[in-house]
N, C-alpha and C positions, 0 to 999 in steps of 0.2 A: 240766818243764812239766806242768801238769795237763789229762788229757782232760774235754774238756766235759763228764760225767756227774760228775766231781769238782769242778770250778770252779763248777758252779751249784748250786741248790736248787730244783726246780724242782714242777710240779701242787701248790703247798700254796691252799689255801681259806681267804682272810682275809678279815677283814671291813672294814666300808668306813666305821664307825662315826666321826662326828663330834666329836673331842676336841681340846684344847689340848696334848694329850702326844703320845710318840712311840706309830709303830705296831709299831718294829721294834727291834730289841735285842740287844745280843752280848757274850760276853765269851768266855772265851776255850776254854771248854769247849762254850757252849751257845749258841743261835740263840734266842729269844722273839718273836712275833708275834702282836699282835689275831685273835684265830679266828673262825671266821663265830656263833657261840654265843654271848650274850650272860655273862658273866662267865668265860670261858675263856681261855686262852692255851695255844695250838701251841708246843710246845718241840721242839726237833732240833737233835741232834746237831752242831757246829760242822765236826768232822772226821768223815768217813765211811770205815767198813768194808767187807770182801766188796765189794771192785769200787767203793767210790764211793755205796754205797746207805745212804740215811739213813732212821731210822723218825721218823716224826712223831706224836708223843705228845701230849695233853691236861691239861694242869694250871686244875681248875677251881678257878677261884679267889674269885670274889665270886657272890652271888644277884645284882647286877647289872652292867650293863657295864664292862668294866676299861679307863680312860681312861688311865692310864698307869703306866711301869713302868722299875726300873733295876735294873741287876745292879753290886753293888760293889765297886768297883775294888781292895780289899782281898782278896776273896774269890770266885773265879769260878762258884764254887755258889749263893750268896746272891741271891737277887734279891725287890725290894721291888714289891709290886703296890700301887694306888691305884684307886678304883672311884667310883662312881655313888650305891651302896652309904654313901658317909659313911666307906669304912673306908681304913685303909692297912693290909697284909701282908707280913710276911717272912719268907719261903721258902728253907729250904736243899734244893734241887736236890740229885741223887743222882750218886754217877759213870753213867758210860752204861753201859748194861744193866741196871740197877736200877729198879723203876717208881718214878713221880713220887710225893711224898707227896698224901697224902689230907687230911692238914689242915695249917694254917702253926703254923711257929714260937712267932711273937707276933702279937697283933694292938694297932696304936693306934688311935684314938676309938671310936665317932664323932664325926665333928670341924665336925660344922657345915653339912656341904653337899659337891657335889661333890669329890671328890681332884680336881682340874685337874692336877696335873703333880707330879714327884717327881726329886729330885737326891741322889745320896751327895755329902759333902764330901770334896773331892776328895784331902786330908791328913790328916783325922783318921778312923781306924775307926770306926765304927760311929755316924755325925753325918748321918742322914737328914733332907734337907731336903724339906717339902712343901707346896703353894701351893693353897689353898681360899678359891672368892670372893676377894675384896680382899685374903687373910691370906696371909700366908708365916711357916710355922712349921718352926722347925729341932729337930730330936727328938733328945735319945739312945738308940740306940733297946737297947742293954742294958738301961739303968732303964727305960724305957720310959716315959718323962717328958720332956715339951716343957723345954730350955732356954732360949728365947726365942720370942717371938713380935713378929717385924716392923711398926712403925706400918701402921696398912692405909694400901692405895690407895685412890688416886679414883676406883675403876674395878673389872672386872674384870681379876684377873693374867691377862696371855696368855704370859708366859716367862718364868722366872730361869734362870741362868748365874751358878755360882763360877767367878771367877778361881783358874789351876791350882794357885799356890800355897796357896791356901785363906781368904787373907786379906781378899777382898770379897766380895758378891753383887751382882748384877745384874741389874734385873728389867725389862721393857717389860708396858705395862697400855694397856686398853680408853680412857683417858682419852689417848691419843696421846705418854704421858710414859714417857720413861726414868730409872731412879732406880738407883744406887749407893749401898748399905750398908755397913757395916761392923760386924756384928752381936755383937761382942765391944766393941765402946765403945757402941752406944747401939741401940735400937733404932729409931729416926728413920734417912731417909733424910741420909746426909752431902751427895749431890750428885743436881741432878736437873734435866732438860734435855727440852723438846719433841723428842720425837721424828721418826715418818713423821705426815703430815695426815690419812691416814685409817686410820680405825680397826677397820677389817677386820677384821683380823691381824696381828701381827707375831712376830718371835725377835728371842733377843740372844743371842750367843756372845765369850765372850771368846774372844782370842788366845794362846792359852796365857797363860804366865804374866806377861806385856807389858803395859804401860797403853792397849792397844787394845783395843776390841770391834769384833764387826759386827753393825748388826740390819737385818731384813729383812723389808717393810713393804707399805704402800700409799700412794702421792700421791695429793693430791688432788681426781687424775684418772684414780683408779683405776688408775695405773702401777705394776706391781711397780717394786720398786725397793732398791736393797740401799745403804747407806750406813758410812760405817767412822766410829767415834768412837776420840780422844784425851781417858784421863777427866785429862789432866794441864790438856788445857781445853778441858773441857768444855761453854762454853757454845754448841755445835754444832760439825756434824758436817765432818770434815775433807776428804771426798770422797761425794759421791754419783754412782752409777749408774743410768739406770732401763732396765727390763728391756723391759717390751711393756705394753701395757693387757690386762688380761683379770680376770675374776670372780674365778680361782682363785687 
């Protein structure tokens, strides 16, 4: 069993910054989290030393806000920051006890406008996917060269999701539409289906590697609301839930 000074993480300073990406991050070395600084991330330790004590380090990474960010499931050092900035970075993290680097790896674009959100493909090393405005663009990020770029949305992207085997994407956008790629036969959307009614927010998550997703939305009447799709058919959802009414 672990005593509560090993089980949590606790007094860290995050910030409260308004993104389409995640705030928080893990792999299996490291912890990453939005810092109260505007182009920063707090990095610590996963596992802690001397009693359960972790030092929290700063990895600055953009001149402006870092919207979002993944550590690659290939390599638990690596992790891809995306910004405000127009840029995307990939960063090899040091073992612990080593300070953080001072500058990244590579860097791709700038790409047009905000990073909104960033994915590793979930099979192939080093297959960074990332979503700016309407575009979702999958990068190699060794050549450091775009291999495809996604017919855009009607909308703002608010989420992509590869399926675990690696063989689709999945994306929910500002126009209340869900779309299923498969960005190795075309770049067009193959399948694509109204979503939640309002356009708030939402996520899509596949189910592991299963013909299911879930997204998580808003009715509307401003009801959270969580719904599961079947993409075998697709033309709506197979169960919906709704949560409570509220803004958030």
């Amino acid at each position: 069993f672990l005593s509560p000074s090993q089980a949590w993480i606790g007094g860290l300073r995050a910030s409260s910054i308004a993104s389409y990406g995640n705030h928080v991050e893990a792999s299996c070395r490291w912890v990453a989290f939005s810092a109260e600084a505007a182009g920063v991330l707090g990095i610590v330790p996963l596992e802690g030393r001397d009693g359960g004590k972790r030092t929290v380090s700063q990895l600055c990474c953009h001149s402006d806000a870092v919207t979002d960010f993944a550590f690659s499931p290939f390599d638990p050092l690596l992790l891809a920051t995306g910004s405000a900035d127009e840029t995307v970075k990939v960063w090899r993290l040091p073992e612990e006890g080593q300070e953080l680097p001072s500058s990244a790896g590579l860097m791709l674009g700038p790409g047009g406008g905000t990073v909104d959100m960033l994915q590793f493909h979930p099979t192939a090393d080093g297959i960074l996917t990332s979503g700016v405005g309407k575009q979702v663009t999958v990068w190699d990020v060794g050549q450091q060269q775009p291999l495809t770029a996604l017919e855009a949305h009607g909308d703002q992207l608010q989420s992509l999701s590869w399926k675990h085997d690696g063989r689709l994407l999945g994306t929910s956008c500002k126009d209340k539409k869900l779309r299923i790629f498969d960005p190795r036969a075309s770049p067009a959307a193959s399948q694509s289906v109204p979503g939640h009614e309002n356009n708030k927010d939402s996520r899509l998550l596949w189910m592991g590697a299963s013909d299911c997703l879930i997204s998580v939305g808003f009715s509307q009447m401003r009801e959270r609301e969580v719904k599961l799709w079947d993409t075998r058919k697709f033309s709506g959802a197979t169960f919906t839930l709704a949560l409570d009414t509220s803004s958030g």
